[in-house]
C-alpha positions in Angstrom: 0.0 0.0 0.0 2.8 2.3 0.7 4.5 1.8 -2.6 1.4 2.2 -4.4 1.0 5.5 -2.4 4.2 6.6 -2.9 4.2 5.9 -6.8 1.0 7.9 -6.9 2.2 11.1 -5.3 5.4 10.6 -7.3 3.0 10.3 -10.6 1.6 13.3 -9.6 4.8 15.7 -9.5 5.6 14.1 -13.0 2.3 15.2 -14.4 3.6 19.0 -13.3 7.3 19.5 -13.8 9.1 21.1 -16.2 8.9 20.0 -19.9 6.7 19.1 -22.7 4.3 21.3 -24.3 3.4 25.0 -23.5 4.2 25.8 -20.1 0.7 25.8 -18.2 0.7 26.1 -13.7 -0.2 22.4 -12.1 -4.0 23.3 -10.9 -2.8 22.9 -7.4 0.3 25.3 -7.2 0.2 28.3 -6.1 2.4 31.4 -7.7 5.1 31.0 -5.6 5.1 27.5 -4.7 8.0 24.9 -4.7 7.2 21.6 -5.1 9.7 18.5 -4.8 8.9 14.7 -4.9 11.2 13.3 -1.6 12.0 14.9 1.6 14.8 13.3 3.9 15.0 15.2 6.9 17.1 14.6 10.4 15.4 18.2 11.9 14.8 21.2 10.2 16.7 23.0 9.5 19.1 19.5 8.3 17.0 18.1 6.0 17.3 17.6 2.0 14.1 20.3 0.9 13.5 23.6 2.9 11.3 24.1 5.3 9.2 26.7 3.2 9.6 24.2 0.0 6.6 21.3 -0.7 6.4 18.0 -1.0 4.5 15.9 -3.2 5.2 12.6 -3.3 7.4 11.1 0.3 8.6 12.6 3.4 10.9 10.6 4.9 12.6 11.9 8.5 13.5 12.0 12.1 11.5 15.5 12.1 10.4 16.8 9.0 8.8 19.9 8.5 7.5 21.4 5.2 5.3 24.3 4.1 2.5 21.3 2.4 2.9 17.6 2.0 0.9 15.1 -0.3 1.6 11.5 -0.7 3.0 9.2 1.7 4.5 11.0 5.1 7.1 8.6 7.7 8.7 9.6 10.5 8.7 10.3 14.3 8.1 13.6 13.8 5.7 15.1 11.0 4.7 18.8 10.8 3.3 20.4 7.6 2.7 24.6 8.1 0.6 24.3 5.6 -1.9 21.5 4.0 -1.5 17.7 4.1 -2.7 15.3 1.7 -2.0 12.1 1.8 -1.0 8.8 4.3 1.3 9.6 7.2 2.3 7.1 10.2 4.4 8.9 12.9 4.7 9.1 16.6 4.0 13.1 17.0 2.1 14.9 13.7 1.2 18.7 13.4 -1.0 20.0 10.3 -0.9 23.7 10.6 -3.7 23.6 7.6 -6.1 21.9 6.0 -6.0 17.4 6.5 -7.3 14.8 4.4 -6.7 11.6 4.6 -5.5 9.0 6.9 -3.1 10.0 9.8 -1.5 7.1 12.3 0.3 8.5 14.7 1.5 6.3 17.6 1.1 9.3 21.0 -0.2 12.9 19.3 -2.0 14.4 16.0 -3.4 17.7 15.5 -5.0 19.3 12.9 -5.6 23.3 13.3 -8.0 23.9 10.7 -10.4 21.0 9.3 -9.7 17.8 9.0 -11.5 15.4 6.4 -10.7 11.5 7.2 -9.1 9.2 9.4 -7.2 10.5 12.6 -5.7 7.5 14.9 -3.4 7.8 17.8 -3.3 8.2 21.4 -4.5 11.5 21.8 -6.5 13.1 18.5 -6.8 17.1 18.2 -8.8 18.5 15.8 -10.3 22.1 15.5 -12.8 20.7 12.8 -13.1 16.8 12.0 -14.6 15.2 9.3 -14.4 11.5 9.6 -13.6 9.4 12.1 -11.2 9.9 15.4 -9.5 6.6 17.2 -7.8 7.1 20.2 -7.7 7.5 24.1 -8.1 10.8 23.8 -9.9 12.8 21.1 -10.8 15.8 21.0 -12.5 17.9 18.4 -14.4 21.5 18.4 -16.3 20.7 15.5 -17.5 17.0 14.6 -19.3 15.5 11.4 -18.2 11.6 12.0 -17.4 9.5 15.1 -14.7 9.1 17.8 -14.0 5.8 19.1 -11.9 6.0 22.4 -11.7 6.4 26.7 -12.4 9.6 26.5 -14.3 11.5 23.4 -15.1 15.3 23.3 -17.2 17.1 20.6 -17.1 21.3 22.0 -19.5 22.5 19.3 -22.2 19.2 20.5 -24.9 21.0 22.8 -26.2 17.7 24.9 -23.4 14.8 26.3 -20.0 16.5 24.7 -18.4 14.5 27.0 -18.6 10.4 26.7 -16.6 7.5 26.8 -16.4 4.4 24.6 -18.4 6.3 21.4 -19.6 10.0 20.7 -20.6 11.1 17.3 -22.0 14.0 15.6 -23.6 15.0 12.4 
């Protein structure tokens, strides 16, 4: 699953780089944007891309960090400033931005703005989740989905915000 993951997101940066035809933007970059297929990062700032470059295709590192990531994300430590896209399995994950997709992460993940998918770890944050948390801990201001865990809190949910076991929202 990995490799097919990995040769998707790497499929993906082909379909945008430089050559062929007329030069025409990728429909995901932004003006500015930097976009490399592999990341290999001890901690920032020691890693193979910059910090304010992104990454489409795999992340590997101790502690990588990365303005947006899509593809397949590995390491201890993953933080994206930015947007994430993609398959990640970590012990500690940040997403500064928008999340989709499917995040295992063995102690903490947060996502700040919305998150559309799968979260699972010890403790799940989310400001707005969309999907499904799995954990001791989660924790979301905003739900449409389910938690599954010890401890399960929906902010935004006006009766029982608190519950263990099962708490959903929709």
């Amino acid at each position: 699953m990995v490799i097919a993951a990995t040769t998707m997101g790497v499929a993906v940066f082909a379909d945008g780089s430089k050559g062929g035809s007329a030069a025409q933007p990728a429909p995901q970059a932004q003006t500015n944007e930097v976009v490399r297929p592999i990341q290999l990062a001890l901690v920032p700032p020691v890693q193979l891309v910059p910090e304010d470059e992104s990454i489409r295709g795999l992340r590997l590192n101790i502690y990588g960090r990365n303005q947006n990531v899509s593809g397949v994300d590995i390491g201890l430590v993953n933080e994206t400033k930015g947007d994430f896209t993609g398959l990640e399995f970590g012990l500690l994950c940040f997403v500064h931005g928008q999340g989709q997709g499917l995040l295992f992460n063995g102690i903490y993940t947060e996502s700040t703005a919305r998150m559309t998918g799968l979260q699972v770890g010890m403790v799940n944050r989310s400001n707005s989740m969309h999907g499904l948390q799995i954990g001791l801990v989660n924790i979301s201001d905003e739900m449409k989905g389910i938690q599954i865990g010890l401890w399960n809190e929906i902010k935004s949910k006006q009766e029982l915000p608190v519950l263990p076991l099962f708490n959903a929202c929709f």
